[in-house]
N, C-alpha and C positions, 0 to 999 in steps of 0.2 A: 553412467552419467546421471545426475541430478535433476532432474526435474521442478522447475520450481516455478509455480503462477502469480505474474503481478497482478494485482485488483487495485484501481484507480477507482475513485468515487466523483459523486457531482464536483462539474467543474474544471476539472482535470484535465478534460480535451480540452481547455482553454490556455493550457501551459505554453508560454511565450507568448503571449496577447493579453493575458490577464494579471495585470499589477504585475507589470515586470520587476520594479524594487521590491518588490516581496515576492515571488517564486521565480524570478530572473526570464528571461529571454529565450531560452532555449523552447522547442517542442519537447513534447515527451515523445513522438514518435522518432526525431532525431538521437535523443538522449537514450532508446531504449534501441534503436541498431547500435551503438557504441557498445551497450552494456552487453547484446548479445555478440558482438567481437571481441571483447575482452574476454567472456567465459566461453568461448567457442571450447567443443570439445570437452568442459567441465560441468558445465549446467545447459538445461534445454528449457529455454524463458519463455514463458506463454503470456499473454497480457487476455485482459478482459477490463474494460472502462463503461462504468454507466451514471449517468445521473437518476436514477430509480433505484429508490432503497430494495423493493421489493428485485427486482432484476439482480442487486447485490449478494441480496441474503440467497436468493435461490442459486447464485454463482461458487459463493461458499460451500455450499450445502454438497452442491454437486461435487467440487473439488476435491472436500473434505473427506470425503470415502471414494477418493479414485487413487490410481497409480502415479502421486505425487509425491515428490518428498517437505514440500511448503506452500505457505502463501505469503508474499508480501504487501500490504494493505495498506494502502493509503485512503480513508474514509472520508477524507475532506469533514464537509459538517456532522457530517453522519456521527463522526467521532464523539461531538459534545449531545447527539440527544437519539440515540439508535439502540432502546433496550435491543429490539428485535435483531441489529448485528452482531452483538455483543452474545446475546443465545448462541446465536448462527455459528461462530465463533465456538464458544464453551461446548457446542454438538461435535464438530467436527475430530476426527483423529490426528490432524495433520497440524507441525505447529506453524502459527501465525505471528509475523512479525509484523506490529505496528510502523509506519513512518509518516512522516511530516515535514515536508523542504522547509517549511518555516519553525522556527523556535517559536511553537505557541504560548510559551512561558512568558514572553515579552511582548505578547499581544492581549487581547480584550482577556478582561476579565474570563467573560464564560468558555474561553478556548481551554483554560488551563485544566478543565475535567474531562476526563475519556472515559467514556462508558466500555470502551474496549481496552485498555492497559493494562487491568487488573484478569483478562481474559485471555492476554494473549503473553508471548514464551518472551517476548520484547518489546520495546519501545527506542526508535532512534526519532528525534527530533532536533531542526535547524541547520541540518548541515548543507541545502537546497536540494538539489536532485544526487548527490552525491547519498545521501540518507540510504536513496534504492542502492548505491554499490554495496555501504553499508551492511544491509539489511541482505544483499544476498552475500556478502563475506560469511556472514553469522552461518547460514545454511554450508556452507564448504568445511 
């Protein structure tokens, strides 16, 4: 079985309370027993959520040289200005899939640069929370 770690960034715990028309209604802690029911038996889903970039990079880090087989990363802001996760990232041995419940493409201007896309093995963006079913198919 697969082993695969979600990484939430700033904000994240705020899933279903924060701008529901744009990351919808759901929790992430609701959304993420579902995920772990549906790979029951095929993936073994770890979460880790911080709003501390420093706490992120060092989650990476650790991750990145354990007995993983991925990460899947949702960096919130972090994404448009975090040389230092984007290293964190490019250090690690394990690959990193980027995601984003929003289509950042059809938001602000400065959403639309990732300092981690070009660091990591993917990018899914806009599909809401479905992104993470996404993003752990890729790892299967």
């Amino acid at each position: 079985m697969k082993k695969i770690l979600i990484v939430n960034g700033p904000n994240l715990n705020l899933l279903g309370k924060r701008e529901p028309e744009i990351y919808g209604a759901q929790s992430f802690d609701d959304y993420l027993n579902l995920l772990r029911k549906k790979y029951e038996g095929r993936l073994q889903i770890d979460y880790f959520q911080s709003n501390s970039e420093g706490e992120l990079v060092t989650k990476l880090q650790d991750a990145g040289f354990s007995a993983i087989d991925g990460i899947v990363l949702n960096a919130g802001a972090y994404t448009h200005t975090s040389l230092a996760m984007a290293d964190a990232i490019s250090a690690v041995k394990v690959p990193v899939v980027e995601v984003h419940i929003s289509n950042v493409f059809r938001r602000e201007e400065f959403r639309h640069h990732s300092y981690l896309s070009p660091v990591c093995a993917g990018t899914i963006v806009g599909f809401g929370l479905k992104s993470y079913d996404l993003a752990l198919e890729a790892f299967l």
